[in-house]
VOGU-3710 file (C-alpha; in Angstrom, 3 decimals, decimal comma):
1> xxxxxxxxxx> 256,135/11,971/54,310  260,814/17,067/59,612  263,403/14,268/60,370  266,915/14,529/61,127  270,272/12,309/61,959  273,205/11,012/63,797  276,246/8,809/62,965  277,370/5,379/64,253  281,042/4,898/65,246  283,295/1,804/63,838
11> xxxxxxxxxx> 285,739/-0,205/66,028  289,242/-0,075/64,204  292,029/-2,496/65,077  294,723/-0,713/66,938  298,756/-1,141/66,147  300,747/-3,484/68,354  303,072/-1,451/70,656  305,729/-4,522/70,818  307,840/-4,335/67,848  308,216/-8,315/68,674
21> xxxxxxxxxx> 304,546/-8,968/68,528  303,753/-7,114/65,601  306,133/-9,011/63,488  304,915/-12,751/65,075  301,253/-11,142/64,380  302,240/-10,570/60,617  303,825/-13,470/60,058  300,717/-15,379/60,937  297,913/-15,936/57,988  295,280/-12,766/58,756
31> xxxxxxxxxx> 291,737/-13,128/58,075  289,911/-11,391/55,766  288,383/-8,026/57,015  284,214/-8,498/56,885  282,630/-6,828/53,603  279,683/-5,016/54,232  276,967/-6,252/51,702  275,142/-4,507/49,299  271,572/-4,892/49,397  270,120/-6,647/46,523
41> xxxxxxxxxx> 268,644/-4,929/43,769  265,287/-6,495/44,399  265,300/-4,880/47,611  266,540/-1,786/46,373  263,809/-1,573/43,482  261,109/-2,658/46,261  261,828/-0,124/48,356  262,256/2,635/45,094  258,454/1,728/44,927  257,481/2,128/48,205
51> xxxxxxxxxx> 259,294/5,107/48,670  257,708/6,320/45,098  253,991/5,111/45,726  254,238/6,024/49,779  254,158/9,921/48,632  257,185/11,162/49,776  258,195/13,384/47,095  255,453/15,019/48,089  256,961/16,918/50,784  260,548/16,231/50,567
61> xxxxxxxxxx> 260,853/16,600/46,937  261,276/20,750/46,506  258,125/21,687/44,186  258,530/23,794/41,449  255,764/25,791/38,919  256,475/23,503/35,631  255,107/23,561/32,067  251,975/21,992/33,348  251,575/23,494/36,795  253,259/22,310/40,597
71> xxxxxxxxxx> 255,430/19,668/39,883  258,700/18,076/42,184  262,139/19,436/41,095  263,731/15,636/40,628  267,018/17,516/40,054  266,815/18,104/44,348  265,009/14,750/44,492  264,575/13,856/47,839  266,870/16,765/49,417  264,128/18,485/51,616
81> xxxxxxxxxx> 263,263/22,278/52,144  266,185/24,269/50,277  268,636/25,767/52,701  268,326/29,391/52,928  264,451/29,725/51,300  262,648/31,956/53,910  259,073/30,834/53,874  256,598/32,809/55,897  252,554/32,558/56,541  249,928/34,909/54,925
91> xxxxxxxxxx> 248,458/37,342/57,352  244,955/36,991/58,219  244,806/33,019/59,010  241,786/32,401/61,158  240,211/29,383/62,862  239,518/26,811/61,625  242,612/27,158/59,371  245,634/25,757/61,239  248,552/26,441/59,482  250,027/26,111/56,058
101> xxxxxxxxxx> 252,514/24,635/53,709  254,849/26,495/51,433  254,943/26,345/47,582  258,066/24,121/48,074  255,547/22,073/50,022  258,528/21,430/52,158  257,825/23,893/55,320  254,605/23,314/57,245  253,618/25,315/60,103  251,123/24,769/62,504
111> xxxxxxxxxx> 251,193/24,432/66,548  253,932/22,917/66,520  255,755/25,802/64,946  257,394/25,704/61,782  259,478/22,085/60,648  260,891/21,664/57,227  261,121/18,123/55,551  264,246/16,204/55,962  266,870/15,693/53,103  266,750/11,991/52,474
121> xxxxxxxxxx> 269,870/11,641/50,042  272,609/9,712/50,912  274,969/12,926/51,847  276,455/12,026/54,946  276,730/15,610/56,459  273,157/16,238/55,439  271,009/13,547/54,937  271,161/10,367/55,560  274,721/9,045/54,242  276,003/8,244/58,085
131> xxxxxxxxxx> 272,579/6,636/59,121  272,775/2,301/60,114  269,469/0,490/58,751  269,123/0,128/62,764  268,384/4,152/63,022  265,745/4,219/60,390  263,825/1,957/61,150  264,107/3,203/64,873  263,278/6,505/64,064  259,968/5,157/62,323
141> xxxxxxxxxx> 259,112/3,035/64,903  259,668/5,842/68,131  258,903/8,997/65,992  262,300/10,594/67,669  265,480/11,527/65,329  267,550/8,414/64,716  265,593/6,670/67,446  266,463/8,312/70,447  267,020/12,065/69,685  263,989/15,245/69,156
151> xxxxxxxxxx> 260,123/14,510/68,500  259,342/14,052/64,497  257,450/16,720/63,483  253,949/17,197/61,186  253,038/16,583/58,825  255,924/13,186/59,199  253,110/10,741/59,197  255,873/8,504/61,378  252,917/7,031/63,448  251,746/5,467/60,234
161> xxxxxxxxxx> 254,753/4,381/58,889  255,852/2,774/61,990  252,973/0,208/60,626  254,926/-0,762/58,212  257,241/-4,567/58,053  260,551/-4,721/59,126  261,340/-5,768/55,508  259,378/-2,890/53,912  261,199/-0,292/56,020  264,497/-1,902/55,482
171> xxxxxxxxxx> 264,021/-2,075/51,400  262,750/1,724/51,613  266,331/2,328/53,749  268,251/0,365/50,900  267,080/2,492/48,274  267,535/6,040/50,036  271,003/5,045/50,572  271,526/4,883/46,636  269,698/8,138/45,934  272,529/10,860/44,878
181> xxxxxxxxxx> 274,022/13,104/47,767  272,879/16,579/47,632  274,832/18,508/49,893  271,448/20,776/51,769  271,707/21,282/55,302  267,700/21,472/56,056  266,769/24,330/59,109  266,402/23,259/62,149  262,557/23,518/63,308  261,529/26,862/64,924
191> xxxxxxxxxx> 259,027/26,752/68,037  255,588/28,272/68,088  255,340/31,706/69,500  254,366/31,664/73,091  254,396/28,854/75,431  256,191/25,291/74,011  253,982/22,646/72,987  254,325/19,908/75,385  256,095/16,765/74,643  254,032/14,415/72,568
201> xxxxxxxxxx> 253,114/11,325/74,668  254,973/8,029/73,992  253,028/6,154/70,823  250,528/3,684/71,690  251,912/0,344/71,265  251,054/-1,809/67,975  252,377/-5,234/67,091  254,975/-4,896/63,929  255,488/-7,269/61,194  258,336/-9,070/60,379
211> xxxxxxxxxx> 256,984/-8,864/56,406  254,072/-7,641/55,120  250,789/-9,576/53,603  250,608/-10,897/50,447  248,315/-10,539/48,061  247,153/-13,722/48,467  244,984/-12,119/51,523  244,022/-9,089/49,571  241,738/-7,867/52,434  244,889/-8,400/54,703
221> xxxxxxxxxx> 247,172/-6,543/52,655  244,864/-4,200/51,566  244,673/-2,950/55,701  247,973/-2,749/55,644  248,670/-0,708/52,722  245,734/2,053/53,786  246,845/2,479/57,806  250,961/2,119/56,284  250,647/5,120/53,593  248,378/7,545/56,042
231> xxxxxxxxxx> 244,944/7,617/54,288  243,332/8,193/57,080  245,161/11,035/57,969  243,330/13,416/55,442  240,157/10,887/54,945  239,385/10,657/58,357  237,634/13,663/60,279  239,800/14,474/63,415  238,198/15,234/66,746  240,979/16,853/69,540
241> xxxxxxxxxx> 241,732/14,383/72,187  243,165/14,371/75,736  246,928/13,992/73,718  245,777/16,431/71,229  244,001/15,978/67,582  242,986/12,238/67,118  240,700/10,152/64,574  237,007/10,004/65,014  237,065/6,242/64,546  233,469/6,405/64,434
251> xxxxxxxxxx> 233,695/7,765/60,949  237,247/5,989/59,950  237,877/7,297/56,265  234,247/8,718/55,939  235,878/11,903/54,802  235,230/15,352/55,355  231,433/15,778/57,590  229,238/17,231/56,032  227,445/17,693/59,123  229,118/21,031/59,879
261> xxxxxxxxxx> 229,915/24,473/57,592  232,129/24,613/55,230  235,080/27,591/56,165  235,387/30,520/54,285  238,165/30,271/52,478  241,440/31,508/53,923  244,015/34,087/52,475  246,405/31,488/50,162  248,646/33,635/48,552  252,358/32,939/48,827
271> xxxxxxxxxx> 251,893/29,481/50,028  250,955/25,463/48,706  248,259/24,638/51,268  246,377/26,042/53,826  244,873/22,958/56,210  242,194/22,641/59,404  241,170/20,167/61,675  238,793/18,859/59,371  239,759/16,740/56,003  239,073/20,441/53,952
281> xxxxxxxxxx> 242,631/22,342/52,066  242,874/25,219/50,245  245,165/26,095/47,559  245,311/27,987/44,397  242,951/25,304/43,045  240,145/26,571/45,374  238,967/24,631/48,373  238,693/20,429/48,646  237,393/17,863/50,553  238,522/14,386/51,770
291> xxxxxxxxxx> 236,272/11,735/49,818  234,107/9,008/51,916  236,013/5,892/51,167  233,614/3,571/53,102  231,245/1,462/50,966  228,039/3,800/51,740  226,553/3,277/47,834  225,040/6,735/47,756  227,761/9,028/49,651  230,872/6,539/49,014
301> xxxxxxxxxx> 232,470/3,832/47,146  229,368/1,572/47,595  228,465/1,583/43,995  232,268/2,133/42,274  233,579/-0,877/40,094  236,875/-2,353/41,340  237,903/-0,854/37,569  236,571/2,399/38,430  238,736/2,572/41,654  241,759/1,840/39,601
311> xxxxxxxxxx> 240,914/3,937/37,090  240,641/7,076/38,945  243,930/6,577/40,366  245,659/5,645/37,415  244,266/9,027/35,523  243,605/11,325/38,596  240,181/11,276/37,633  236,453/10,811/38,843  235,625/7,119/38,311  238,469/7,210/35,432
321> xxxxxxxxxx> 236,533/10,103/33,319  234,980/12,767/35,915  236,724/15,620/37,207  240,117/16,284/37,665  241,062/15,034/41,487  242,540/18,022/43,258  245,567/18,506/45,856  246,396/16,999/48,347  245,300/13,511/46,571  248,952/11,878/45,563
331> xxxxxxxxxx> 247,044/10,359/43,299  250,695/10,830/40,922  252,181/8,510/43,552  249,108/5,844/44,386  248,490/5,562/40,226  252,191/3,697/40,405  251,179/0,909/42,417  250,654/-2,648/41,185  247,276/-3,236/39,807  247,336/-6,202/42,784
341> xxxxxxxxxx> 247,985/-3,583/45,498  245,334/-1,364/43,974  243,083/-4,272/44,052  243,592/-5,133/48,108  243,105/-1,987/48,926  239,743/-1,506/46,941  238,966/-5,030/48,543  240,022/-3,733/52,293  237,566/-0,416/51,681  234,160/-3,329/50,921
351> xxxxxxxxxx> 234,831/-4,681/54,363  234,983/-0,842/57,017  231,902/0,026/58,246  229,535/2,125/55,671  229,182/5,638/56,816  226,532/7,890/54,945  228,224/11,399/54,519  227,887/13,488/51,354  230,989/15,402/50,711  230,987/18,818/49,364
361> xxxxxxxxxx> 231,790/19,363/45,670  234,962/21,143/45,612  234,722/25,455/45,752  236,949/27,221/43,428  239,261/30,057/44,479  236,994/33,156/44,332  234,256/30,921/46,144  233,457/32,542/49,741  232,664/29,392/51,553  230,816/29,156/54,717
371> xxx> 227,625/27,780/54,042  226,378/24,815/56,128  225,928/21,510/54,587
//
């Protein structure tokens, strides 16, 4: 979940020049200098699972091929794209294929250009060490570098965390302050070819939380949790708007439409993730589609048990025993979240609008692609 940083200065008291004054000043009782508080470890742990169960090891977590396939490196936990890795894009990528992500999964390129995921550690020079609470939570709520500096780049779904509570953003804040410094000065983003993109246009307002809903209003808190951790940014077909590519709100979280062909499948080798407009990705896996999470009982979740829902996030599977769900699902990260989370948002998903759309079944690698559905 390409971000960068910039520090805060601290008023110092200043020596008396009057020898006389200085020694009246000293003589007199001084008050204690303020202590900066540490955050509690409630709040730290809180935002630990947030920033676990929000997917951001995902992309700034440096992947690595384990013993059982892609997995993150914790030893660069949090650190962003490695300095120095040259990533580059396969030749041959054609429309509808947008751009791609590395192996790393930490450099995306697109129309944007090329950005690389921010190191998060506490490292002052390089991450986030020097950053005030203030400047986080700015920079989530304006998408711009410590709240007033460059554009936040994709995939930084900013415009969905900005959703998020005060307190939810401040706990997440708390706990990236304790993660270890790794000294890794991330790139600095590198322009498309050609003409600059324009600026992006200045966020539409929303009204922010002070907290977050309870549980108590599972439907409420369910909402939350599905626009906070960017669902609908691979669930939701996108259709390009007058400020560039936007949700079809007309089929929120329907998935990828299977009203138009499936692409051919792009050239993948060297990189994660190959991406389009449309909820489809490509990887060494083969090709996969968004799921309809609207409560359509043939097409979607209509007919799935609440258990069922858990289940498959909990094991990465089908219903808790199908198939095996495939990248980019952080279903690693969701599986983590309270089975009272879990539950809202299965309980926000009844209440959206039903949408019938039968995904396809997922292609594997050697699979040419391009038939209509």
């Amino acid at each position: 979940m390409a971000r960068q940083r910039r520090s805060s200065s601290v008023v110092s008291l200043c020596g008396l020049a009057l020898g006389a004054m200085l020694t009246a000043r000293l003589a007199q009782p001084q008050a204690a200098a303020p202590v900066a508080q540490s955050p509690s470890p409630d709040r730290v742990a809180h935002g630990a699972y947030l920033v676990t169960t929000g997917g951001c090891h995902d992309c700034h977590t440096p992947w690595t091929m384990g013993d059982n396939g892609p997995e993150p490196d914790m030893s660069r936990r949090l650190s962003g794209h490695p300095a120095g890795l040259v990533v580059r894009d396969p030749p041959g990528l054609q429309p509808p294929w947008l751009g791609t992500a590395s192996a790393t999964l930490t450099s995306w390129s697109g129309p944007w250009g090329r950005s690389f995921t921010a190191n998060l550690t506490s490292d002052v020079a390089t991450g986030i060490g020097g950053w005030t609470e203030a400047e986080f939570i700015a920079t989530m709520r304006t998408g711009r570098h410590r709240g007033t500096g460059r554009p936040l780049l994709p995939p930084m779904p900013w415009d969905t965390f900005r959703r998020l509570a005060d307190e939810d953003l401040a706990a997440m804040f708390a706990y990236l302050k304790t993660v270890p410094a790794i000294r890794n000065a991330v790139p600095a983003p590198v322009p498309p070819p050609g003409p600059a993109m324009p600026p992006p246009p200045p966020p539409a307002a929303i009204t922010t939380m002070t907290v977050a809903p309870s549980p108590a209003d599972p439907v409420a808190r369910g909402r939350y949790l599905v626009e906070g951790k960017g669902c609908g940014d691979c669930h939701t077909p996108m259709v390009m708007g007058s400020n560039g590519p936007e949700y079809d709100r007309s089929r929120w979280l329907a998935g990828f439409d299977a009203r138009g062909p499936v692409p051919a499948m792009p050239p993948i080798d060297g990189v994660g993730e190959v991406y389009p407009i449309e909820p489809a990705y490509a990887g060494a896996w083969g090709m996969s589609f968004a799921a309809n999470l609207t409560p359509d009982p043939e097409t979607g979740l209509g007919a799935w048990t609440e258990q069922q829902f858990i289940d498959t996030l909990r094991q990465g599977r089908h219903q808790g025993r199908g198939r095996q769900l495939l990248p980019p699902m952080p279903w690693q990260a969701f599986g983590q979240m309270t089975d009272a989370d879990l539950k809202a948002i299965f309980a926000y998903l009844r209440t959206i609008p039903a949408v019938r759309n039968k995904v396809p079944d997922p292609l594997p690698p050697s699979a040419p692609g391009g038939s209509g559905r």
